[in-house]
Steps between C-alpha positions, in 0.01 A plus 500: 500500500408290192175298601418168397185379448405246803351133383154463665616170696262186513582434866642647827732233670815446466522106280746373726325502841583318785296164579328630792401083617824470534628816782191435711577580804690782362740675798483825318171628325589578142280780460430830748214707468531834630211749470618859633173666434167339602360806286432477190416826200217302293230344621493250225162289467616152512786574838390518879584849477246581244247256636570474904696789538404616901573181596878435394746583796689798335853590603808609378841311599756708695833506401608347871265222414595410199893525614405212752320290222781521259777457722348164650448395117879456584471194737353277300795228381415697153469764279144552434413381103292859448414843735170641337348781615104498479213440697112611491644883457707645293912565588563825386226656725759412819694830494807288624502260233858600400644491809384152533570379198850697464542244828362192369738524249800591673522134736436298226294263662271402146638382161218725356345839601139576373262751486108481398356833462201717290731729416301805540735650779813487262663799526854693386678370783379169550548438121875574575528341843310145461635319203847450715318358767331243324510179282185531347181752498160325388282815451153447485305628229079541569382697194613622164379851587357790772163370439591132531657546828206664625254240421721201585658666805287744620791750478579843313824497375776670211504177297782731259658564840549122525627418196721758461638440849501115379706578222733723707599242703545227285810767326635489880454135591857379468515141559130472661247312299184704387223237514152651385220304583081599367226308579282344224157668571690857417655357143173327462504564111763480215488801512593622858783240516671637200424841664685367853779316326561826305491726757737303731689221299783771404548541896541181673691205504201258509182561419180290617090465508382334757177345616265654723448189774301492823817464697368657807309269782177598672471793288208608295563603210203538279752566200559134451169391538538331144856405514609182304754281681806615276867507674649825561770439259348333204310124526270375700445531868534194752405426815772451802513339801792624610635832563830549365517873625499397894812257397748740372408915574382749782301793444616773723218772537589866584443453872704214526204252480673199352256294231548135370331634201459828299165507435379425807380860518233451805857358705324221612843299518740728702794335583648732688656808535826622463492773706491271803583163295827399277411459158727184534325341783131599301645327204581172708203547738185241586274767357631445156586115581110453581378684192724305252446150651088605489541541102706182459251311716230624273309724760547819249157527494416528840771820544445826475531721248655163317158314459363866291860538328537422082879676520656178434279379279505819285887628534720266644730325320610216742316239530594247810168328555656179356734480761274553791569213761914483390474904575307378834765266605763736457321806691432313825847266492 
């Protein structure tokens, strides 16, 4: 397969997005979460699993469960905008996570199917099996070598072994998009970013360095103790009001815990669970009703873990805080 050298991309969204102002209430989320695996292979020093490890809830989704979740996807009045797979862990540590996605993909109940993972657990038969069951694999890059890893994520691993399973799969993708994504502290000279795009530009579709952010709520992180307010994706930060997050996706966590959020890693704001609750009736439930109308009444600040949480200020890219009391209006009608 003749490669082509992947453009590093200046931003991550797609330019034609959908005015989010102007769905609210929306009667199908756009976006899914699913994490299958609560566990995670790193311990990286700025994630709860490097930092607060013992005290995430760790599980790994059964293929009944998720069955359930993704044939009630199928209620709503329609298809769901994107399926992603990812939560605090990583996917491919949930031995099933074929089976389920092989499933996910066979109702077509999501225009898009992706897939957030480290990588490390790439193997010969994943490499052949998962590009057919997805849209798009974001594949998270932590270091530019064994050593790196090991300081940023507390982790031995085969950083050759990576790449070269990186590179395998990106021959087998077919029509799935290979998005690789570094973060800026581990290309943070000229020279390690021409080393990263080098190593990986030949073997994706898009290519990306991101910033580092304190996305995470009630988390301490001593590794942005000197963190300048800088967006995720290039800019300047700004602060929100308004979650858009709670207005238009779930997170569904491995045990069936249902999330308004996806970094509400404590699960302070459980909505639910769909092991005794319909994702459906969760989704058009007074839980959620009560937490949006609290942000667009401007009593963010006294919920939890919203009043501690910069994720919108630092990564999201709607921005509905002008539209507070028409969004208000149309919530409680």
């Amino acid at each position: 397969m003749k490669t082509k050298k992947a453009k590093l991309i200046s931003q991550v969204h797609h330019k034609n997005r959908l005015a989010l102002q102007e769905r609210i209430p929306l009667a199908t989320p756009l976006v899914i979460y699913i994490e299958t695996s609560g566990y995670c292979n790193l311990k990286c020093v700025f994630c709860p699993h490097g930092i607060e490890g013992k005290l995430l809830k760790k599980d790994y989704m059964s293929v009944k469960l998720s069955k359930k979740l993704i044939d009630e996807l199928s209620v709503f009045p329609n298809k769901i905008k994107l399926l992603r797979f990812c939560g605090t862990g990583d996917s491919l540590m949930n031995k099933d996570i074929v089976e389920i996605l092989r499933y996910a993909r066979e109702q077509k109940i999501a225009e898009k199917i992706e897939m957030i993972t480290n990588g490390i657990l790439l193997n010969d038969n994943l490499i052949k099996i998962l590009p057919s069951f997805l849209d798009r694999i974001i594949i998270s890059i932590e270091g530019l070598s064994s050593k790196d890893y090991q300081h940023i994520c507390k982790t031995d691993i085969d950083f050759q072994k990576l790449v070269d399973n990186i590179k395998s799969l990106y021959k087998n993708k077919g029509k799935c998009i290979m998005h690789i994504k570094i973060h800026n502290e581990a290309t943070s000279s000229e020279l390690k970013r021409t080393t990263f795009l080098n190593i990986f530009s030949d073997y994706c579709d898009e290519i990306y360095i991101e910033k580092l952010v304190p996305m995470w709520p009630q988390l301490n992180a001593p590794y942005f103790a000197n963190f300048t307010d800088e967006f995720r994706f290039g800019g300047q930060a700004t602060k929100r009001k308004v979650c858009p997050q709670i207005f238009k996706s779930l997170q569904v966590q491995a045990d069936g815990e249902i999330l308004p959020c996806c970094v509400d890693w404590k699960r302070i704001n459980v909505l639910g669970n769909i092991n005794k609750d319909s994702l459906f009736e969760i989704w058009n439930g007074e839980r959620l009703r009560k937490l949006q109308i609290g942000h667009l009444i401007g009593d963010k600040d006294k919920i939890e873990p919203c009043k501690d949480c910069r994720m919108n200020d630092y990564c999201e890219l709607d921005n509905i805080d002008s539209y507070r009391d028409e969004l208000y209006q149309h919530i409680v009608k």
